[in-house]
Structures are given as structure tokens and as C-alpha cells.
PyMOL Python script that loads the backbone (N, CA, C, O; Angstrom):
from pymol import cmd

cmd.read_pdbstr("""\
ATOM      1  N   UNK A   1     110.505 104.078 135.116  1.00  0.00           N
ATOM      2  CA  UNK A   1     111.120 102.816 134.804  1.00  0.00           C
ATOM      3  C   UNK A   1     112.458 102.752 135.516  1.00  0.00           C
ATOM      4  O   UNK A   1     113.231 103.706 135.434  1.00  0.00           O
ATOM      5  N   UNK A   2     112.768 101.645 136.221  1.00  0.00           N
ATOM      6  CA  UNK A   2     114.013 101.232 137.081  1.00  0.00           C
ATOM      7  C   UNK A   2     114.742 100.470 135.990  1.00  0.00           C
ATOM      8  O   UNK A   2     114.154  99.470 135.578  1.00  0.00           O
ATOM      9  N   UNK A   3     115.843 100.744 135.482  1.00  0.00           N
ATOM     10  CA  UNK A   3     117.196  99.881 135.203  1.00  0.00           C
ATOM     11  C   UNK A   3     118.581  99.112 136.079  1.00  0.00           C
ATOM     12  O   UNK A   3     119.653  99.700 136.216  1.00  0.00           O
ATOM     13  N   UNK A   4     118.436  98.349 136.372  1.00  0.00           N
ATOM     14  CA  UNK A   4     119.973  98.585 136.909  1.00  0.00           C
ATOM     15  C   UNK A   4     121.207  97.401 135.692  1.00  0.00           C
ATOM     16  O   UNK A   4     121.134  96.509 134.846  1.00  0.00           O
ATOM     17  N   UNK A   5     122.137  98.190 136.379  1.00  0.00           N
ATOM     18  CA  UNK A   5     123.146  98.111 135.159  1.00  0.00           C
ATOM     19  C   UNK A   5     124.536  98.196 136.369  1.00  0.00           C
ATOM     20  O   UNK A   5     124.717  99.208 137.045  1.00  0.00           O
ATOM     21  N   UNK A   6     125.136  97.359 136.439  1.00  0.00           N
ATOM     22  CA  UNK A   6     125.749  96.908 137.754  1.00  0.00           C
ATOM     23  C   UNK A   6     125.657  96.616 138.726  1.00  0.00           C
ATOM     24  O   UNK A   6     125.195  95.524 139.056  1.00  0.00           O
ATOM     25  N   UNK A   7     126.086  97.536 139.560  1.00  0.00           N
ATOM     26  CA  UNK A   7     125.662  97.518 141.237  1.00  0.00           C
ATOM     27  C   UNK A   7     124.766  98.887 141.643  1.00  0.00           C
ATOM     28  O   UNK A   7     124.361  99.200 142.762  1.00  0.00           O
ATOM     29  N   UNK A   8     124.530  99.838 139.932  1.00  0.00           N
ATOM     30  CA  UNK A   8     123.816 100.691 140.283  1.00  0.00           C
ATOM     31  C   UNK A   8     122.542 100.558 139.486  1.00  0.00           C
ATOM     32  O   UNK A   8     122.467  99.924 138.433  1.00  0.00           O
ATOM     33  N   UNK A   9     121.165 101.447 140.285  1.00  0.00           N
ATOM     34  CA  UNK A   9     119.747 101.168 139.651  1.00  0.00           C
ATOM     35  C   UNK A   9     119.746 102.886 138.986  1.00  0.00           C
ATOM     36  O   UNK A   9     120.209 103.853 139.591  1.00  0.00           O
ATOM     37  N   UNK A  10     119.171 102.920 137.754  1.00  0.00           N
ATOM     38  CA  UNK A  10     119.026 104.141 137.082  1.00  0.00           C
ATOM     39  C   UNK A  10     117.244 103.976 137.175  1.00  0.00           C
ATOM     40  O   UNK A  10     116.664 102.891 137.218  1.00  0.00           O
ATOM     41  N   UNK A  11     116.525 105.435 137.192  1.00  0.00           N
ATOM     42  CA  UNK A  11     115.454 105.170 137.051  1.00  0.00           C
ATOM     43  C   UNK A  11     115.255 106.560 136.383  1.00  0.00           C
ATOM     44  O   UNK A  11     115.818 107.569 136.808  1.00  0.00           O
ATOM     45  N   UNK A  12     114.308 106.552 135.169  1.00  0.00           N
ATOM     46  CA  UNK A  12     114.140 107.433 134.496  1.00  0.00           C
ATOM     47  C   UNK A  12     112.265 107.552 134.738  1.00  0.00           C
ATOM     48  O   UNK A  12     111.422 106.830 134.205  1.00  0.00           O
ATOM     49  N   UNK A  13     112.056 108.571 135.596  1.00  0.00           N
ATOM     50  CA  UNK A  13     110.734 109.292 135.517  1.00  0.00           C
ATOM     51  C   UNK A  13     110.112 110.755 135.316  1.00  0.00           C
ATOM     52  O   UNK A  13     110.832 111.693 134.973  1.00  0.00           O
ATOM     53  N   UNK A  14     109.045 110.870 135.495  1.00  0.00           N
ATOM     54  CA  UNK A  14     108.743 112.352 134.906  1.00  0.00           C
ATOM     55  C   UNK A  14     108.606 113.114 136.154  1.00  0.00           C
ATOM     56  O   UNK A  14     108.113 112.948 137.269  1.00  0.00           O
ATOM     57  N   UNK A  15     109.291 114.084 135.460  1.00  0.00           N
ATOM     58  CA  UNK A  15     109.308 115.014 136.503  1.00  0.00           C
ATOM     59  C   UNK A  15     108.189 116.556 136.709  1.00  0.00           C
ATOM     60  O   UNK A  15     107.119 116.609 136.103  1.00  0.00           O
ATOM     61  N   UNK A  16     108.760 117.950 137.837  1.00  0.00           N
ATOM     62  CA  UNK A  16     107.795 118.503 136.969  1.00  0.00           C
ATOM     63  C   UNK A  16     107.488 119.065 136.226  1.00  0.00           C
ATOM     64  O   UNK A  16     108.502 119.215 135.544  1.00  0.00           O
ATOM     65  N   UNK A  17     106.608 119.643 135.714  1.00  0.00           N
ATOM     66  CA  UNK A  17     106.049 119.861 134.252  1.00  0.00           C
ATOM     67  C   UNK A  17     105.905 118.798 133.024  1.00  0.00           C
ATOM     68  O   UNK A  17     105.946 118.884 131.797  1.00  0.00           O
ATOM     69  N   UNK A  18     105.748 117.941 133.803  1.00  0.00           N
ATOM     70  CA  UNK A  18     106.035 116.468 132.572  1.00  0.00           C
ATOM     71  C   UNK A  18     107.591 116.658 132.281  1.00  0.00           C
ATOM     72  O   UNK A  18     107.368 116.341 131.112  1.00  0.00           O
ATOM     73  N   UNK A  19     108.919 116.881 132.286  1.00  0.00           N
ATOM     74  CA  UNK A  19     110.374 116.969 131.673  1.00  0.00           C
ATOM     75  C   UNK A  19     110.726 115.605 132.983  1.00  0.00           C
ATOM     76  O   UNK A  19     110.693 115.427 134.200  1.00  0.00           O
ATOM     77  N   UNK A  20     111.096 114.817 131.543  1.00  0.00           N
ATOM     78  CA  UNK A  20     111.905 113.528 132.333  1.00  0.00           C
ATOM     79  C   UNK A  20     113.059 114.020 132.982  1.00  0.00           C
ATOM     80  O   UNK A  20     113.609 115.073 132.659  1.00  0.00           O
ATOM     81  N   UNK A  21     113.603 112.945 134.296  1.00  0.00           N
ATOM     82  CA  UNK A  21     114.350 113.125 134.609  1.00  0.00           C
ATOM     83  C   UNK A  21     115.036 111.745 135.008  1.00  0.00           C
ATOM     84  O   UNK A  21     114.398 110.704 134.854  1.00  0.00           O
ATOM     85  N   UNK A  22     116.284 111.726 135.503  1.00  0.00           N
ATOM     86  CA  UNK A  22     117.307 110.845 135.420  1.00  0.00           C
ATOM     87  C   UNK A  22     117.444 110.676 137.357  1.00  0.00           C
ATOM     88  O   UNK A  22     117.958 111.561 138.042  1.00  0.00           O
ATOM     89  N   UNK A  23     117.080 109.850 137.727  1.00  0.00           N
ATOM     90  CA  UNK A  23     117.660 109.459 139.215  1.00  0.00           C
ATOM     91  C   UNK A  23     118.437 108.086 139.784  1.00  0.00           C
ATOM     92  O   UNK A  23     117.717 107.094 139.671  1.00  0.00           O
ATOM     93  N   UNK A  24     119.516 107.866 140.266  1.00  0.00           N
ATOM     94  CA  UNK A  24     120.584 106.633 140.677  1.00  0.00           C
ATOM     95  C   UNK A  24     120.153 106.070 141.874  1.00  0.00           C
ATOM     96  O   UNK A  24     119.223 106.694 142.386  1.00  0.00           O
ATOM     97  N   UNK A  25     120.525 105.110 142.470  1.00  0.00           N
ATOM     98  CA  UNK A  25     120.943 104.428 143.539  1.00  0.00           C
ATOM     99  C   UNK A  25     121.543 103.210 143.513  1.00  0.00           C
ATOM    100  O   UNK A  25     121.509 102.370 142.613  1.00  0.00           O
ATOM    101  N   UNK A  26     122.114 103.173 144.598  1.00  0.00           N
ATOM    102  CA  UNK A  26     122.518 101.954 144.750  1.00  0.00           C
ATOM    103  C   UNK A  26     121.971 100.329 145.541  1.00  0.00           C
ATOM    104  O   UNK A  26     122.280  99.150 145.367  1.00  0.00           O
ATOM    105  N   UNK A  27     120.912 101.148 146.556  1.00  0.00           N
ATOM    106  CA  UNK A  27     120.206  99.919 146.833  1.00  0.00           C
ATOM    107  C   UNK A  27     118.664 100.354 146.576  1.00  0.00           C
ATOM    108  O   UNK A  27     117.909 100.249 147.542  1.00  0.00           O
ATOM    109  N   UNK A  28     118.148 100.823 145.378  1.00  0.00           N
ATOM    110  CA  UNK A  28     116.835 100.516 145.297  1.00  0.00           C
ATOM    111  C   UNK A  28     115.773 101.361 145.661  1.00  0.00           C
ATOM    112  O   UNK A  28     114.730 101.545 145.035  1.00  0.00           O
ATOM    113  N   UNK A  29     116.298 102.101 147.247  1.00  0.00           N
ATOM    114  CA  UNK A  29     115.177 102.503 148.583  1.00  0.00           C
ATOM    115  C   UNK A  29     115.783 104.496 148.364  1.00  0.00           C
ATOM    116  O   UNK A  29     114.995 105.434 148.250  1.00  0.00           O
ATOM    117  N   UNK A  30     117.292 104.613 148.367  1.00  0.00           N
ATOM    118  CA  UNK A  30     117.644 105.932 148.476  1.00  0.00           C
ATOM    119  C   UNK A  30     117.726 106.714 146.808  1.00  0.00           C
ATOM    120  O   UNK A  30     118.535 106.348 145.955  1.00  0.00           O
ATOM    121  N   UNK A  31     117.274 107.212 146.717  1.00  0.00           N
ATOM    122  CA  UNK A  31     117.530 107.751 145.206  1.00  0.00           C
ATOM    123  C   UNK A  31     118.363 109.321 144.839  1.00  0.00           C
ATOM    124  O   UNK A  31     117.710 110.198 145.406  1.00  0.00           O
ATOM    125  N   UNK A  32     119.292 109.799 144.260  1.00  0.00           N
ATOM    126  CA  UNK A  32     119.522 110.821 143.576  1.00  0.00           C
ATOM    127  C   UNK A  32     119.608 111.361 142.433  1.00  0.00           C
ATOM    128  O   UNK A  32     120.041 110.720 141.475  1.00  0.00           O
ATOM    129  N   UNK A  33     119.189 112.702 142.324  1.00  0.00           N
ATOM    130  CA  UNK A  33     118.346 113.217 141.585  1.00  0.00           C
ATOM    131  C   UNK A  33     119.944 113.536 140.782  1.00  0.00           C
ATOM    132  O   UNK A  33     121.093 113.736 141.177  1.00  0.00           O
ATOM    133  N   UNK A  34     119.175 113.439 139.307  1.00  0.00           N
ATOM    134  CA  UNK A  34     120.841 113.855 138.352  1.00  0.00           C
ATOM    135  C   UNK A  34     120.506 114.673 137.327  1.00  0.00           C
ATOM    136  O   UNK A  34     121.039 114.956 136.255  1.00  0.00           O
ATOM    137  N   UNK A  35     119.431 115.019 137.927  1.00  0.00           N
ATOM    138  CA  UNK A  35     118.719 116.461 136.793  1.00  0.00           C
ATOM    139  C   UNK A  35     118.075 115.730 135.624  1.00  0.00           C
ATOM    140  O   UNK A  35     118.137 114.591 135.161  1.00  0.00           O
ATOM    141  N   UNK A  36     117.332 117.038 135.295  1.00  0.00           N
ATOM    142  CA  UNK A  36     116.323 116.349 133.570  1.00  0.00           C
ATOM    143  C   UNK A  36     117.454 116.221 132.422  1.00  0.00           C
ATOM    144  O   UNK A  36     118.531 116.776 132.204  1.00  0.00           O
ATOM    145  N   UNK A  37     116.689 115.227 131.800  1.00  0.00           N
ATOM    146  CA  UNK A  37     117.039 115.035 130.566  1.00  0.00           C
ATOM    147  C   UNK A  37     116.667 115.742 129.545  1.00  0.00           C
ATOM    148  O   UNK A  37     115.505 116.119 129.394  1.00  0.00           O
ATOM    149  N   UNK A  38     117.824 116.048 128.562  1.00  0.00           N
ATOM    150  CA  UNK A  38     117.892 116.914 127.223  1.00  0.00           C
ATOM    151  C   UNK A  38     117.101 116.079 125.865  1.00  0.00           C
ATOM    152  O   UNK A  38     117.761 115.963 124.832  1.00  0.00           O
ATOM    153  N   UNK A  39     115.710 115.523 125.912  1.00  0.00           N
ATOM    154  CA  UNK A  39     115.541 114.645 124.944  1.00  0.00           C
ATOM    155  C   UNK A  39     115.317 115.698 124.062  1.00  0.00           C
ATOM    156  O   UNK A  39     114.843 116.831 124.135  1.00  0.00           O
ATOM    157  N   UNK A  40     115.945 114.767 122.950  1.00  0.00           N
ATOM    158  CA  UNK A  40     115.616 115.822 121.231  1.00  0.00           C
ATOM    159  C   UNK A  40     115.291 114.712 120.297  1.00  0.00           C
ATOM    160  O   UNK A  40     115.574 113.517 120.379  1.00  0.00           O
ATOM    161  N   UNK A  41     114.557 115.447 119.287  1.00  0.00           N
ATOM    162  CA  UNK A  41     114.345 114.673 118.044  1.00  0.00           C
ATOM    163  C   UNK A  41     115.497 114.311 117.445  1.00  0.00           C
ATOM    164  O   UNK A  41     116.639 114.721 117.654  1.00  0.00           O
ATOM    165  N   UNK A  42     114.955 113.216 116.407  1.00  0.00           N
ATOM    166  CA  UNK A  42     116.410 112.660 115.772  1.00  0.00           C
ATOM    167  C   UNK A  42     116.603 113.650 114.901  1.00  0.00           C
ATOM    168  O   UNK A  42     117.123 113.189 113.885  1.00  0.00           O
ATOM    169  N   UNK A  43     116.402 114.938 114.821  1.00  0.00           N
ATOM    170  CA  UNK A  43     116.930 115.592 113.892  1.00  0.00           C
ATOM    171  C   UNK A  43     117.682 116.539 114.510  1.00  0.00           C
ATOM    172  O   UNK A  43     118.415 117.312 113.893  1.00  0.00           O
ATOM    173  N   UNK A  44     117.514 116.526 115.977  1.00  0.00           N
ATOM    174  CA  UNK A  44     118.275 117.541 116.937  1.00  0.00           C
ATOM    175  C   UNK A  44     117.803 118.281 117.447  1.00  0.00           C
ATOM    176  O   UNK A  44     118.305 118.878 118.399  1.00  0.00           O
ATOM    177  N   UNK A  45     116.404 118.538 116.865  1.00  0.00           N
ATOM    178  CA  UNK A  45     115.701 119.857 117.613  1.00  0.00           C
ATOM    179  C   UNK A  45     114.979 119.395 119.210  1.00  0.00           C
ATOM    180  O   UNK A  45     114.527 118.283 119.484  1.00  0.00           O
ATOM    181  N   UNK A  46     115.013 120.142 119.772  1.00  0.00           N
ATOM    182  CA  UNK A  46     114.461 120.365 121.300  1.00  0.00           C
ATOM    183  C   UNK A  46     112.908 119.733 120.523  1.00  0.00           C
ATOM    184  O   UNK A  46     112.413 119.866 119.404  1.00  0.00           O
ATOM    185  N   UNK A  47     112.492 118.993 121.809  1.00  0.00           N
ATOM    186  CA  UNK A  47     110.857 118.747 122.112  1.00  0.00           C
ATOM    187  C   UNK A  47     109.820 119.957 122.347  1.00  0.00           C
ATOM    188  O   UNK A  47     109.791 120.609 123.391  1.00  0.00           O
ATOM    189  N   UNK A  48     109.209 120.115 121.551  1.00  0.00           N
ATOM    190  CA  UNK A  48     108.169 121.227 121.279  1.00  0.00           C
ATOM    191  C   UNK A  48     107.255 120.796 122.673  1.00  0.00           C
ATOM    192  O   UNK A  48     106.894 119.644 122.914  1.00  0.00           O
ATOM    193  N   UNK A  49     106.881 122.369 123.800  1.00  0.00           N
ATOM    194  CA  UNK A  49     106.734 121.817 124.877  1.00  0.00           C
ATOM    195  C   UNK A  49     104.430 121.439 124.415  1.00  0.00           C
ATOM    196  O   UNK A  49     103.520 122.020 123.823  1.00  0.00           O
ATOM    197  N   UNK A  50     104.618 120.281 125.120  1.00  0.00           N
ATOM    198  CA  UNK A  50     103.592 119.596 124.979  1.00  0.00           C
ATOM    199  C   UNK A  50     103.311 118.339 125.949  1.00  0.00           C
ATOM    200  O   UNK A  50     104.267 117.965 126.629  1.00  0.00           O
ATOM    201  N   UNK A  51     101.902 117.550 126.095  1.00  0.00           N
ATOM    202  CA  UNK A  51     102.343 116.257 126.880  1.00  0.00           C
ATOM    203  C   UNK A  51     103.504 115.508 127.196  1.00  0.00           C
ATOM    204  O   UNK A  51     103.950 114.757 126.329  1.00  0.00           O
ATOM    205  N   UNK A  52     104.024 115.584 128.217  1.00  0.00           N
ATOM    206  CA  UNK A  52     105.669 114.348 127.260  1.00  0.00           C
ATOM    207  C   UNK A  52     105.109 113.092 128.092  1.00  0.00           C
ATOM    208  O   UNK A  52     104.406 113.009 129.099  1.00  0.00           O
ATOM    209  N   UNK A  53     105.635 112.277 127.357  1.00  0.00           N
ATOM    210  CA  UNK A  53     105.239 110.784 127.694  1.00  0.00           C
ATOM    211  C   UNK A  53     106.131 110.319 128.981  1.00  0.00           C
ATOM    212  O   UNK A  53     106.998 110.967 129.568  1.00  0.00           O
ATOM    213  N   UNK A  54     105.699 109.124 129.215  1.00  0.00           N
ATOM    214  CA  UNK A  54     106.328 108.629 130.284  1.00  0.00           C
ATOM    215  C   UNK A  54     107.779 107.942 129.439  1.00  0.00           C
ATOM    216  O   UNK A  54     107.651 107.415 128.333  1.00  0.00           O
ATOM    217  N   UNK A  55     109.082 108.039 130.117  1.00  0.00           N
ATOM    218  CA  UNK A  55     110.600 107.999 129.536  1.00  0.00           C
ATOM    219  C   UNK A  55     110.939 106.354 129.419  1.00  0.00           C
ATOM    220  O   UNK A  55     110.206 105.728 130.184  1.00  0.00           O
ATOM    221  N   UNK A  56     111.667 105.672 128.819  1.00  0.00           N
ATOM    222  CA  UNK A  56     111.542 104.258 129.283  1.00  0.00           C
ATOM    223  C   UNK A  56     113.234 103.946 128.606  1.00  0.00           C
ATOM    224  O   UNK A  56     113.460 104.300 127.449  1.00  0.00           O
ATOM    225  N   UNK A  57     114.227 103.336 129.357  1.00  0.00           N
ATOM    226  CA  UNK A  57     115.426 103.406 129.158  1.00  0.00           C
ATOM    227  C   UNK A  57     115.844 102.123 129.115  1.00  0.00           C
ATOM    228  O   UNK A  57     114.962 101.460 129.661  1.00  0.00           O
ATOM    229  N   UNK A  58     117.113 101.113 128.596  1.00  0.00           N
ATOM    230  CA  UNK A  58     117.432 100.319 128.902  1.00  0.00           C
ATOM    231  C   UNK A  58     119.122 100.492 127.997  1.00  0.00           C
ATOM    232  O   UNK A  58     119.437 101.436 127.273  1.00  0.00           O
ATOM    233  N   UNK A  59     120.016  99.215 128.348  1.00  0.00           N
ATOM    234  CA  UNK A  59     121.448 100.080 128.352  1.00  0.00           C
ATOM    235  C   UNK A  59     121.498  98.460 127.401  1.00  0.00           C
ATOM    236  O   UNK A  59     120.737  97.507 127.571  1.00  0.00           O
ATOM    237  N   UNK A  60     122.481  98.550 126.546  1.00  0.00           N
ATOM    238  CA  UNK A  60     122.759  97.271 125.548  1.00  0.00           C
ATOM    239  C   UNK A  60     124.078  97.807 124.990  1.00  0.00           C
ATOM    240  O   UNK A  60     124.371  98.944 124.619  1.00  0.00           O
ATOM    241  N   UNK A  61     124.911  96.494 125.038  1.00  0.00           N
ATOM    242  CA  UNK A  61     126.393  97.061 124.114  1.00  0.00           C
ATOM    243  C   UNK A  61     126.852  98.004 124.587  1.00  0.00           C
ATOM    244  O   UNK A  61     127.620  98.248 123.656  1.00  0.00           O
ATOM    245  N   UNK A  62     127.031  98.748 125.258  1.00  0.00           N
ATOM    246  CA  UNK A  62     127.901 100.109 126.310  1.00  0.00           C
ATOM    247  C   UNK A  62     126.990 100.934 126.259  1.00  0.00           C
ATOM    248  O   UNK A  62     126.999 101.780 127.153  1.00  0.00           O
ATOM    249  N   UNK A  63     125.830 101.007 125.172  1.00  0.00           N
ATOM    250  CA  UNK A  63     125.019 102.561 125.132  1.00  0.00           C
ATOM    251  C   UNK A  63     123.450 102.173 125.761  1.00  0.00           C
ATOM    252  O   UNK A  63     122.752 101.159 125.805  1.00  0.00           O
ATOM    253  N   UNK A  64     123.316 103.781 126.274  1.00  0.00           N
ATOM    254  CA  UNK A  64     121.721 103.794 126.902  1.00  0.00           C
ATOM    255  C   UNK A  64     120.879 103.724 125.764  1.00  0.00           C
ATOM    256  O   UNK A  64     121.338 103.417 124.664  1.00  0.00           O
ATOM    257  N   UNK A  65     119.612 104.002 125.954  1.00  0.00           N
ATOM    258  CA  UNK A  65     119.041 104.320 125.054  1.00  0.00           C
ATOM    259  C   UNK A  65     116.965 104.428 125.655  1.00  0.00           C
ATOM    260  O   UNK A  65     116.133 103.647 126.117  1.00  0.00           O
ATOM    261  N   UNK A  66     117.019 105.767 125.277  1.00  0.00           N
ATOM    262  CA  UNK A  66     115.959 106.538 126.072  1.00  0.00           C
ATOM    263  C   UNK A  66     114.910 106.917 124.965  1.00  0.00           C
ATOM    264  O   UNK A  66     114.920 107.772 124.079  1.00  0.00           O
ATOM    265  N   UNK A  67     113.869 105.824 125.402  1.00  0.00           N
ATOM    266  CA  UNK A  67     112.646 106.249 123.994  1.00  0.00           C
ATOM    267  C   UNK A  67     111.385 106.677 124.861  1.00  0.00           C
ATOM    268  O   UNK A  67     111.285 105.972 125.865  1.00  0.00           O
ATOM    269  N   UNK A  68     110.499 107.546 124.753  1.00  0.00           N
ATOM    270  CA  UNK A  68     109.520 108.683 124.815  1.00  0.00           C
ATOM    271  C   UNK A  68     108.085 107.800 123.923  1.00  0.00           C
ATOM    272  O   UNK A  68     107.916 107.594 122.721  1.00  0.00           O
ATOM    273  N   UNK A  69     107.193 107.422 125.194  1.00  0.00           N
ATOM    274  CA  UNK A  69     105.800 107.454 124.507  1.00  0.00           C
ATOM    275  C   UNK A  69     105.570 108.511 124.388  1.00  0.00           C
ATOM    276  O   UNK A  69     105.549 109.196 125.411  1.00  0.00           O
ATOM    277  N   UNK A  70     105.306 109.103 123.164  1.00  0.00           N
ATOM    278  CA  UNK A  70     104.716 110.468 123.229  1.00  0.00           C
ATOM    279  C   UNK A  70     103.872 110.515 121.844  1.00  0.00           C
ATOM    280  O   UNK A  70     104.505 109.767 121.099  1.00  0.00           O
ATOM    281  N   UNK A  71     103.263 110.793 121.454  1.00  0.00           N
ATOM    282  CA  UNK A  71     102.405 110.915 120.213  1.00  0.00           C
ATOM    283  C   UNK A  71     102.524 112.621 119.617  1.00  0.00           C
ATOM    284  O   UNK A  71     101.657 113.302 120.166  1.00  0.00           O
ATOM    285  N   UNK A  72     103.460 113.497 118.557  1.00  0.00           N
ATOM    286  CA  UNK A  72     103.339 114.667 118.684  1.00  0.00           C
ATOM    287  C   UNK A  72     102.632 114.498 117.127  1.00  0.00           C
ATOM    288  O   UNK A  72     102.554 113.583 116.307  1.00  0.00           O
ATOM    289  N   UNK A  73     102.141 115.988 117.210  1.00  0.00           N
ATOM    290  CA  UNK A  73     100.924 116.051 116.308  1.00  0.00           C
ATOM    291  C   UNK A  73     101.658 115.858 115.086  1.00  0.00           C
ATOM    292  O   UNK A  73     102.864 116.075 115.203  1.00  0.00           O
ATOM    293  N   UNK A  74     101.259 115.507 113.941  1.00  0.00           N
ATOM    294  CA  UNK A  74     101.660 114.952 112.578  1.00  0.00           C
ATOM    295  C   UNK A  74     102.933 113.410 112.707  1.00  0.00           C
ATOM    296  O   UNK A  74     103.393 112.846 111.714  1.00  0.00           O
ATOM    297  N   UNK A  75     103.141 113.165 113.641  1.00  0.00           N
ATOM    298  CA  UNK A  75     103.746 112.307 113.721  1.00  0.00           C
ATOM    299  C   UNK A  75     103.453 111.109 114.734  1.00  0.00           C
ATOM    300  O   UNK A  75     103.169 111.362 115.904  1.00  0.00           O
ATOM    301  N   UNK A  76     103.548 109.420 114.124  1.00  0.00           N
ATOM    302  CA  UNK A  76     103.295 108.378 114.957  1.00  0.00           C
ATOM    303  C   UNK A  76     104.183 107.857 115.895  1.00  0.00           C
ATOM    304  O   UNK A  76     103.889 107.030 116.759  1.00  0.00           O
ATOM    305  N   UNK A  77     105.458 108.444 115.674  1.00  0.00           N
ATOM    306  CA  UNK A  77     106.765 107.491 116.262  1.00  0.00           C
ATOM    307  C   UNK A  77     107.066 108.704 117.826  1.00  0.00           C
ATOM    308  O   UNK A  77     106.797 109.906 117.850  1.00  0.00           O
ATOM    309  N   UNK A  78     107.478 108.147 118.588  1.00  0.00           N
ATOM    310  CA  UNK A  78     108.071 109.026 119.793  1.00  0.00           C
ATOM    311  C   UNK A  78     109.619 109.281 119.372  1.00  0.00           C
ATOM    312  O   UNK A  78     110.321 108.682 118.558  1.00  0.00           O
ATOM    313  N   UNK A  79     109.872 110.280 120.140  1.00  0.00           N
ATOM    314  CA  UNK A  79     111.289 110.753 119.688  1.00  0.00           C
ATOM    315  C   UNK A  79     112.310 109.717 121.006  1.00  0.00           C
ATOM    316  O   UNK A  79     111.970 109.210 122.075  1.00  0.00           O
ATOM    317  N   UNK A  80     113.127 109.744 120.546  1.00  0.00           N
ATOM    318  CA  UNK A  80     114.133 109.078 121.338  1.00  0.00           C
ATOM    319  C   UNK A  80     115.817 109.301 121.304  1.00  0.00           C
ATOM    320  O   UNK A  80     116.403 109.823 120.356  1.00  0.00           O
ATOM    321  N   UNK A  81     116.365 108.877 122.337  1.00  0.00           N
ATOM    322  CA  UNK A  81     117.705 109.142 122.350  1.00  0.00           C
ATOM    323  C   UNK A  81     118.978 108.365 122.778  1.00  0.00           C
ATOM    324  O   UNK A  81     118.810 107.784 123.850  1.00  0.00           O
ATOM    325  N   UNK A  82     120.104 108.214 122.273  1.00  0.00           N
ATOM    326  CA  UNK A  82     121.186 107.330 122.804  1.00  0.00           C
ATOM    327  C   UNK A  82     121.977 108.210 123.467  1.00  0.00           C
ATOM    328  O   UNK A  82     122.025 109.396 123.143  1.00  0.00           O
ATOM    329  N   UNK A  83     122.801 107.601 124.648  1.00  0.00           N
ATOM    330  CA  UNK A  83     124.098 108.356 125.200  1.00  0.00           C
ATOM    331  C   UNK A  83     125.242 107.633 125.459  1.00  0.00           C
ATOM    332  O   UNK A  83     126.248 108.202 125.884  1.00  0.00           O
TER     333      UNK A  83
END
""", "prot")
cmd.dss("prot")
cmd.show_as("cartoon", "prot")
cmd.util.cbc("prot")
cmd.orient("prot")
């Protein structure tokens, strides 16, 4: 998923081993890589390694906010995160 949020485009995709990752540009075509993302449950704990879903981000009121299709076993909701 591509965001942009100024004059810059954020794009949050999976990387490898399935662990999302975080990449910038400024026009669209060149991209840099800004390393994976630390997603955790809302309770804090690290993602138990398993399928991870595809990452999907969008920025509102000053904060990001990074939610996870992911389906983990006993639970319906994907984990997600603000920064």
C-alpha cells in the first residue's frame, strides 16, 4: 500500500519472510528501504512468527496508523499499530 503524506510517498509492503516493511520516496518511481517494522499486539507482545498479512497504513491527525490482515489462531481481529 502507497501513502503519501506531503511531498513524500510511504509505502508499506511485505517483505522477506512475510515481515512488513516501511519504504519512502519522493516521486513515486525511486524507493528507500527504512527497514521492517516492529508490529506488536495491543498488548505489546511481538507477533508470534506465522503468515503475516499484507500491512495497510494511512496517517490522520499527526499519527500513522498500521493495521495487519492477519487472522491468528483464537483470534478474529488483526493486530495493529500507531506511531
Amino acid at each position: 500500500m502507497v501513502v503519501k503524506q506531503g511531498a513524500v510517498y510511504f509505502m508499506f509492503a511485505e517483505g522477506r519472510g512475510d515481515v512488513a516493511h516501511l519504504l519512502v520516496s519522493t516521486d513515486g518511481i525511486g524507493w528507500t528501504r527504512r527497514g521492517p517494522l516492529d508490529v506488536r499486539l495491543a498488548n505489546g507482545k511481538k507477533i508470534p512468527a506465522g503468515p503475516y498479512g499484507t500491512p495497510t497504513g494511512y496517517y490522520e491527525n499527526g499519527t500513522w496508523y498500521l493495521f495487519y490482515e492477519r487472522r491468528m489462531r483464537g483470534s478474529g481481529w488483526p493486530p495493529h499499530a500507531t506511531c
